[in-house]
Every structure is written in C-alpha cells, then in structure tokens.
BATIRO-42690 format. One line per field, with one value per residue (C-alpha): residue number from 1; residue in one letter; y, z, x. Coordinates in steps of 0.2 Angstrom, whole numbers, plus 2048, in hexadecimal, padded with zeros to 3 digits. Each point is the difference from the previous one (the first is absolute). Example, Ala and Ser with C-alpha at 12.3 -4.5 7.8 and 13.67 -1.06 7.14 Angstrom:
<rs>
k [1:2] $
r [A:S] $
py [7EA:811] $
pz [827:7FD] $
px [83E:806] $
</rs>
This chain:
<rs>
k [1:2:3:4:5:6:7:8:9:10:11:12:13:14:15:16:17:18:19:20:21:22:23:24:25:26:27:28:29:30:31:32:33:34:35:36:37:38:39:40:41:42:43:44:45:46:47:48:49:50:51:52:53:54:55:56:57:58:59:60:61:62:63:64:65:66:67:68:69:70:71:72:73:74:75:76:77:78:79:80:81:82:83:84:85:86:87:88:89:90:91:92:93:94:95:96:97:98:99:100:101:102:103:104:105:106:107:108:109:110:111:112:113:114:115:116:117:118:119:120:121:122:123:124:125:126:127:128:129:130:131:132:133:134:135:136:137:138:139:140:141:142:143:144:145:146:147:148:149:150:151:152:153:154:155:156:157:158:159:160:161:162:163:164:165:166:167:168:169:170:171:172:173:174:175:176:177:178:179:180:181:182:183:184:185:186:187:188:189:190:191:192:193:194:195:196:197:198:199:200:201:202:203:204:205:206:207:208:209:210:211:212:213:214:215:216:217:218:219:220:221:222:223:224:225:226:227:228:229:230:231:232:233:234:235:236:237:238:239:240:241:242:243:244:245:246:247:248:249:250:251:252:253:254:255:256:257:258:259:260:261:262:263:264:265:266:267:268:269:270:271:272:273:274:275:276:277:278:279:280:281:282:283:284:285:286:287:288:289:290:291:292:293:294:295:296:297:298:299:300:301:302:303:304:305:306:307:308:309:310:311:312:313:314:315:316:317:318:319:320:321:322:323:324:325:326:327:328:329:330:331:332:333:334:335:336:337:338:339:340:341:342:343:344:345:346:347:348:349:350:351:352:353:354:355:356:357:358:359:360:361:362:363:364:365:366:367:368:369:370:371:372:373:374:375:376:377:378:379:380:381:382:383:384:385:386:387:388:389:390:391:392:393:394:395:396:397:398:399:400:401:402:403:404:405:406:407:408:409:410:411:412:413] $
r [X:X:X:X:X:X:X:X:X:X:X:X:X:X:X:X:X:X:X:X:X:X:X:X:X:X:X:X:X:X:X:X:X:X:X:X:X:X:X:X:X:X:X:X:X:X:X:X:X:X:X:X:X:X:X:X:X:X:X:X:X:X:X:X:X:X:X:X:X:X:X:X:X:X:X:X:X:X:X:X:X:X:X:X:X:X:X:X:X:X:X:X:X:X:X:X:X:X:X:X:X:X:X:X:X:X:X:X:X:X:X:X:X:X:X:X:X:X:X:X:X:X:X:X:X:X:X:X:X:X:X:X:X:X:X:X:X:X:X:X:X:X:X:X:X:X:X:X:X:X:X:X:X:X:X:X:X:X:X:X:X:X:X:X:X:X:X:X:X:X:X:X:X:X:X:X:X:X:X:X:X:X:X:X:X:X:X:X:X:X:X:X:X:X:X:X:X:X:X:X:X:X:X:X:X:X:X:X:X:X:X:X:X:X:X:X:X:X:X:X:X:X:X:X:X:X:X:X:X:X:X:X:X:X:X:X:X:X:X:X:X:X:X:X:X:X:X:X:X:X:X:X:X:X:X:X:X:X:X:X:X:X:X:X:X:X:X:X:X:X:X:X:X:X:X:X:X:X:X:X:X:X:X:X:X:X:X:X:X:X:X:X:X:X:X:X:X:X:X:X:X:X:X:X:X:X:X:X:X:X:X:X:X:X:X:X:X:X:X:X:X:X:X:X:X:X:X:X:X:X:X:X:X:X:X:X:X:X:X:X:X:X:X:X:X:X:X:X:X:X:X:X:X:X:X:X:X:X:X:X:X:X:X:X:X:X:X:X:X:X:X:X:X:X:X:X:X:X:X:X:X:X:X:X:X:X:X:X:X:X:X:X:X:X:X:X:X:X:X:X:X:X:X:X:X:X:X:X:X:X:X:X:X] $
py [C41:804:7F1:805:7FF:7F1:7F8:807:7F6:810:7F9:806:804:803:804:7EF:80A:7FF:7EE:803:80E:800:7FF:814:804:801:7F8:7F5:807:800:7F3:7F2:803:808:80F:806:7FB:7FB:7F9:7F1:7F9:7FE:7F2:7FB:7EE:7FE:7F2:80F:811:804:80B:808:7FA:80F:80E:80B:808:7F1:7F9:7F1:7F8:7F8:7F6:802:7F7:80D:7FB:807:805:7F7:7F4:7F5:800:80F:7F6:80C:7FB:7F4:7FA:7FC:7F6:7F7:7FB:7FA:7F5:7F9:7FD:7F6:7F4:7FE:7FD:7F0:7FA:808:80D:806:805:80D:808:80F:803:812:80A:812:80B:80C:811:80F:80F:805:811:802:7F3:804:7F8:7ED:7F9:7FC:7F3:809:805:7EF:7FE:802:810:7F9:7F9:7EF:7FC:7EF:7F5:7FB:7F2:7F7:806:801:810:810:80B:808:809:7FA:7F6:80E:800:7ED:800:80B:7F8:7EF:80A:805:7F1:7FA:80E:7FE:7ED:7FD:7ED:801:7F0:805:812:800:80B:7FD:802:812:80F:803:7F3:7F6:7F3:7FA:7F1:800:7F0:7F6:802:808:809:80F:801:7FE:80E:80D:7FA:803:811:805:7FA:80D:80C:7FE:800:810:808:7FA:801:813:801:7FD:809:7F2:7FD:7EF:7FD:7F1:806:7F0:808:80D:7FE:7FD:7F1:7FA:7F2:805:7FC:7F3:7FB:7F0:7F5:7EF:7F7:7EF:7FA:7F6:7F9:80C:7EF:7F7:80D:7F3:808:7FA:802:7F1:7ED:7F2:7FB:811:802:80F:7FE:807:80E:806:800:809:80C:804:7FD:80E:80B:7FE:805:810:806:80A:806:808:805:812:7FC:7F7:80D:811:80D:808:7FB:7EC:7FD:805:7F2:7F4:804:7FC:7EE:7FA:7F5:80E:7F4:80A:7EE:7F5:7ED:7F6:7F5:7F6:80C:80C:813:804:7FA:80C:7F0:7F9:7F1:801:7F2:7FA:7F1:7FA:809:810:7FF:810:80C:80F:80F:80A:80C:80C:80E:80A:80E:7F5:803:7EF:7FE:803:7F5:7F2:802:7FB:7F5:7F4:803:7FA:7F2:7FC:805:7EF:7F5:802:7FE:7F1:80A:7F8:807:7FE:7F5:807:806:7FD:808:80D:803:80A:809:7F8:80F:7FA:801:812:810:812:809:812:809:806:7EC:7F9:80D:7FC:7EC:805:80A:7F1:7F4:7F7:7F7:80E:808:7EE:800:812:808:80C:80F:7FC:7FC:80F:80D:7F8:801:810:806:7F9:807:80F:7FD:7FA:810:80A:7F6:802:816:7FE:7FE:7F3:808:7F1:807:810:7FA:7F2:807:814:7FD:7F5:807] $
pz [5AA:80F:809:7F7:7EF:803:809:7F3:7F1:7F8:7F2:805:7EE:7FA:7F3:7F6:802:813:802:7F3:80B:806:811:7FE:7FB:7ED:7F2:7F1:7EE:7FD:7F4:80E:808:7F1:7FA:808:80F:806:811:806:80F:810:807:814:804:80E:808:803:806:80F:810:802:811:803:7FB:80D:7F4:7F9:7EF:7F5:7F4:7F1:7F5:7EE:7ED:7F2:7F4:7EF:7FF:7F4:80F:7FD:80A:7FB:7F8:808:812:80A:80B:7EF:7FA:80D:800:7EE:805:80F:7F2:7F4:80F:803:7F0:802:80F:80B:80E:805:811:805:80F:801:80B:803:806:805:80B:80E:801:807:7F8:7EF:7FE:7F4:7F2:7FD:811:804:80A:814:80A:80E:810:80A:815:804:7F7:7F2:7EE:7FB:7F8:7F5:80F:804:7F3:805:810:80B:80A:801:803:7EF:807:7F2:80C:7FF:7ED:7FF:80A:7F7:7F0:808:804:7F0:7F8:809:7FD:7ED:801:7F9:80B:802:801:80A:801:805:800:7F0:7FC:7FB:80D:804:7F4:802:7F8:7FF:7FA:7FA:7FF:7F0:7F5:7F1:7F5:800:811:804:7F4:808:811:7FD:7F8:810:80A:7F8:801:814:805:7F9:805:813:801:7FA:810:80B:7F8:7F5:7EE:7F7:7F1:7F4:7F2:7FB:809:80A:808:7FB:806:807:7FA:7F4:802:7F6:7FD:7FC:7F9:805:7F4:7FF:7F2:809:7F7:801:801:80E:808:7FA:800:7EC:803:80C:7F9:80C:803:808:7F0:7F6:7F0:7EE:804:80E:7F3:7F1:80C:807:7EB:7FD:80E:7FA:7ED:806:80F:7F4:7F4:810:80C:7FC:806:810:803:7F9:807:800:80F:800:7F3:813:808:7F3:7FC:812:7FE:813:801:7F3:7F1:7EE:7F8:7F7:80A:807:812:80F:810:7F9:801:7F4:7F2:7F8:802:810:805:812:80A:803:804:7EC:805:802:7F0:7FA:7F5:809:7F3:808:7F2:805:80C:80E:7F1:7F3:7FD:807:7F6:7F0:808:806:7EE:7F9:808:7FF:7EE:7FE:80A:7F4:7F1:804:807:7EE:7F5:80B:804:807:80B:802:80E:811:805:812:80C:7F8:7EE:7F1:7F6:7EF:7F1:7FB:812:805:803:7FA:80E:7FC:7FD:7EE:7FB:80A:7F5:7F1:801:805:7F0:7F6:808:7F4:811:809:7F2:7FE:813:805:7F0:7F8:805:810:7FF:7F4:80C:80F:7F5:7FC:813:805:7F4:804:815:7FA:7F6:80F:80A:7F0:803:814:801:811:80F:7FA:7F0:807:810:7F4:7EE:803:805:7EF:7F4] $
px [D6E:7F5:7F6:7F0:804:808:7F2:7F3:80B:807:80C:813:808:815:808:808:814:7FF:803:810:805:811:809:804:7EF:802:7F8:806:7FB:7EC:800:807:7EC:7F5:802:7F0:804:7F3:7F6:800:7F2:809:7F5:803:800:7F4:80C:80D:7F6:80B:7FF:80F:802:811:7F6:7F8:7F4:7F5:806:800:809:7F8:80B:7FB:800:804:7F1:7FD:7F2:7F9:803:80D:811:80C:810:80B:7FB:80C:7F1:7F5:80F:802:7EE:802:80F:7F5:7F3:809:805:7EE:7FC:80A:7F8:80F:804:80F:806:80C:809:80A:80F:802:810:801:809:7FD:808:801:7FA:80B:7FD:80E:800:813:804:7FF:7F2:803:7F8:7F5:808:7FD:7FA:814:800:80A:7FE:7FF:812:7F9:803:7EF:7FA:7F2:803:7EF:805:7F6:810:7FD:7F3:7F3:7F5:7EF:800:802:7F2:7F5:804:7FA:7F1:7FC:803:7F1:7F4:807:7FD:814:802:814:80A:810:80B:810:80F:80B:813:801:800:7EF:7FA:7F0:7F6:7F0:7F8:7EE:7F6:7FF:7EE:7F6:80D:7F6:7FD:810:807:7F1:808:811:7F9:7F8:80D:80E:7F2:7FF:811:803:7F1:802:812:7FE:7F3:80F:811:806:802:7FC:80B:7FB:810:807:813:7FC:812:811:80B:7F0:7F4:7F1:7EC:7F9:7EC:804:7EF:7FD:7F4:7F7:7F2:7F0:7F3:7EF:7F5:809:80F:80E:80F:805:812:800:7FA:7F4:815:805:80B:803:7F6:801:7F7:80E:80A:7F6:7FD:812:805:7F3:80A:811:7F9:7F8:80C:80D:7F2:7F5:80E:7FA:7F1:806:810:7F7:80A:813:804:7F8:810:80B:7F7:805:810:807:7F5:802:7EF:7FC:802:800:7FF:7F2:809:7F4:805:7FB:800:810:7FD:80E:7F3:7F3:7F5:7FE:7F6:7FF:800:7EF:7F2:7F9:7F0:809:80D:803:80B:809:804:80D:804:7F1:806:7F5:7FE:7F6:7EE:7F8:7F2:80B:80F:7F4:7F8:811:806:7F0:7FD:813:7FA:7F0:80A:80D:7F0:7F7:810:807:80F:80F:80C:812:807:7FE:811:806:80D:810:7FA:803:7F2:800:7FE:7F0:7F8:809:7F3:803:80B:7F9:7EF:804:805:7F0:7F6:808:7FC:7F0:7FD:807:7F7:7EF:7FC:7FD:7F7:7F4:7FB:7FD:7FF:809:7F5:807:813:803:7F6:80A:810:7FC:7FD:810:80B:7F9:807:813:801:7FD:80B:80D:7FB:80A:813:800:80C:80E:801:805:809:80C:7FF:800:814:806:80A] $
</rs>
C-alpha cells in the first residue's frame, strides 16, 4: 500500500484462504475458509508500524490483525488466537510472561537446493568446520552483518538480551528479553524477518529450518513462561516462602496434557520431525525436571521471583504467535482443571509411553485431528483448516523421491 492510503485510513482487505495458504503457495479445499471466500480487514496495530531501517527506498512494515469484518478477530489467525489465550488469563486476574530463544544459521548463498548448505568463506579464507562453539572470534567473517542486525534491532526497537555463537557450523542464537506474549511473538516475527533481509544485503542466507544440516545440531525457539498477577506483578508460580505453589504445578500439569496433542502445532513441518528424532537437547518428550535439557520441560534454574517453564519442543520453524498460543493455553487449560503432573524426572531417563511425542509430521497431524482439546481452545474452524494446510505440505514432500532413496535403495534387489 503506498504511504498515502495508508496515512488517509484506507481499509487493506484479503481473501479469508490466504491465511490457510500453504508453504508452496496452494490452498486447502474452499470449505476449510468459506466457500465464498471472502475478505477479511487487515487492521495495523499502531504499537508495530515499522521503518524498514535496511531499505534504501523508504518503506515500513505494519504488522496487522485479520479481522472479519463484521469486526471481530478471524478464527483462523494465529495472532487473534493468541490474543484470545492472553484474554482468558486476564479474565482471571493473570498475565503470562514469555521469552523466546531463537536459533538460526548463516550460510552462503545455496543456489542449488540439491546441494548442502556451506558456512560462508571465513577472514582465513576458509569455512568454519563446527569448531567454534561459543567462541567469540570474528574469523568467520560475519562481524558487518552482526553489526547491522544490532543496528536494526534498534531502529526496530527489538531489546536483545545476549547472542552468542551456538554449537552448530555457523549457528547462532539469540535471546530476547522476557514480556507481553504478544509483543514478544511480533518481536521474534520481526526478528526472522530482519536477518534474512539484511543478511541478503550482504551475500549471505539465514536459514531458521528446524535441521538445516546433517550430523549437526538443530535450531530450537524454545519459550520460557511465567504467570504474574495483573494487580500486583507476583509471579504466582512462587509462594511469600520462595516455594513452588499449586499453580507451578497446574500449569506444567496443563503442559504435559497438551504437548502430544499440539506437537503439530509446535513442530509444523517435514523436516522439524529431523530435529526431533536425533533428541540431543532437542527433547521429543512431554517429562518435566529441575535444570535437565534432555526433558521437553525444563524448569531452569532461577531466583522464586524469576520461576519459570522452558518448552523446548518448539523449533526455529514454528509460527510464534500460534506456538506461544499453545503452549500457554496448555498452561491455562492444567491451571483451571488443577492438573497434576508427573514427578519431575532427574538425570539418565526413559520416556514413559504415556508422556512420548509423535516422531513424524503425518502422526503429529493425525493426533491433532483427534484431539477434542485442541478443538475446545482454538476451535475447530481452526485446527481443521490447519490440518487441512499441512496435509496438503507432506503430500508434496510424499510427490519428491529424497537423494538417499535413490543413492541406497535404487541398487536393492
């Protein structure tokens, strides 16, 4: 839209199907989105209208609501449903507090999607072999982008906690600071959003796939979440003692009894299921524990005042308003039906049956299509549309024979 019609109010309309549309470009069957197919309000929040602060020409972004235009939120709109979720907490006096952990990697330019992806030619004129783990060296060469991403971050007004170089080749990580669920989900939104566009402006490619490389650790957007009181900013997972209170528990209860049925919705794509089936710190399970990575819950160590629950099954590909939606409505669910979970587990363990995840796409969508809870908190408009969508991605995944067929299978008798 140009700056004038935006500026004058000129309402911004689209078709219901797009935000069903799939990663290839194609659409679901009609009736997943009203047969008419017809428009919803894009509506800018005036807390996130954006100058693009990479773009030569003068731009902005405007993050929007889908509205119906009858004015209510669109069901099928991951930021509206996450906004419901953060509603229903209100409506009990409560606010929860999140903070995203986000992975990615940094690669040269990959031309050819049948090849693998290479780290980018370092100062020494080599590439990075996976020996530099939070190292704080600038031999890779990546020094100007970082810095223009720092930069940007501050026209964007993203506050960043720390960065730091992670264990994969040319893998990074950054942590954003803890806050409003929404905010943080429009953050993390606009943070993927700049590193691909700046690291485009100098030769490079961001990748946020869950396993962009073999042999190699995955990326992860791991969500850290507390609970506070809106009158008073008591975090209610801590008692006047410093001790965990029923609430901590509910709440991780609530987690453990939604983590199977919304994996689909925290792991959305082929190639997430590659990043949990080789589990190191990538943990495909619903356990619960004190500081252990190997858990799918982790409660970090931490001060009663900064108590929280670390969801690790959520990779760098989920949608973070639709994975933070899930993962505090599983929360809520567990606070309102005084859940209880199983006892934490500590050290070497084995995943019970009962608290095991699905280990492909097609089983993640099939609980998901079973699932009443999913259904009761996001509706079904929603979970069958996103059903719907993602079938719709694994059969064209199913439509490729992968080199390894070829390369092992093509030779068998």
């Amino acid at each position: 839209m140009t700056a004038e019609g935006f500026l004058e109010g000129r309402r911004l309309q689209m078709a219901r199907g797009v935000l069903l549309q799939c990663i290839m470009g194609g659409y679901p069957p009609s009736r997943f989105y009203g047969s008419d197919d017809g428009d919803l309000a894009m509506v800018a929040d005036p807390k996130q209208i954006h100058r693009l602060p990479w773009s030569q020409q003068p731009r902005a972004l405007a993050i929007c609501d889908a509205d119906e235009l009858t004015g209510e939120s669109s069901r099928l709109s991951t930021r509206g449903q996450l906004k419901t979720v953060i509603a229903r907490y209100a409506a009990l006096g409560l606010a929860p507090v999140v903070a995203t952990e986000l992975e990615f990697f940094v690669f040269a330019p990959n031309p050819d999607p049948t090849q693998p992806f290479l780290p980018p030619v370092g100062l020494d004129g080599r590439r990075e072999d996976g020996h530099s783990a939070f190292s704080i060296s600038s031999n890779n060469g990546l020094r100007p982008f970082f810095s223009e991403v720092y930069e940007c971050m501050a026209a964007l007004g993203l506050p960043r906690d720390t960065f730091m170089h992670e264990m994969g080749v040319s893998q990074f990580e950054i942590n954003l600071l803890h806050g409003d669920p929404l905010l943080l989900a429009d953050q993390t939104f606009l943070f993927k959003h700049l590193l691909k566009e700046v690291a485009l402006k100098h030769g490079l490619t961001v990748v946020c796939m869950a396993k962009p490389l073999a042999h190699t650790p995955c990326s992860s957007m791991h969500i850290h979440q507390s609970v506070v009181e809106l009158d008073s900013g008591r975090n209610v997972f801590s008692d006047a003692a410093g001790e965990p209170t029923a609430a901590f528990r509910h709440f991780i209860g609530g987690q453990q009894a939604g983590m199977a049925d919304f994996t689909a919705l925290f792991a959305p794509n082929v190639n997430s299921y590659q990043r949990l089936c080789h589990p190191f710190a990538s943990p495909n399970n619903a356990c619960w524990s004190h500081d252990n990575r190997s858990a799918g819950l982790r409660i970090p160590a931490s001060s009663p005042a900064a108590r929280r629950v670390e969801n690790r099954l959520p990779g760098a590909d989920a949608n973070p308003y639709l994975a933070i939606a899930a993962s505090l409505a599983a929360g809520l669910h567990g606070i309102e039906n005084r859940l209880e979970p199983s006892a934490a587990i500590q050290g070497e363990f084995e995943v019970p049956d009962n608290l095991s995840l699905p280990c492909t796409l097609h089983a993640a969508l099939e609980r998901l299509k079973r699932s009443h809870l999913a259904k009761e908190l996001f509706g079904a408009e929603f979970i069958e549309g996103y059903i719907a969508s993602k079938t719709l991605e694994l059969t064209s995944f199913f439509d490729e024979i992968t080199p390894w067929e070829r390369r092992v299978l093509a030779a068998q008798a």
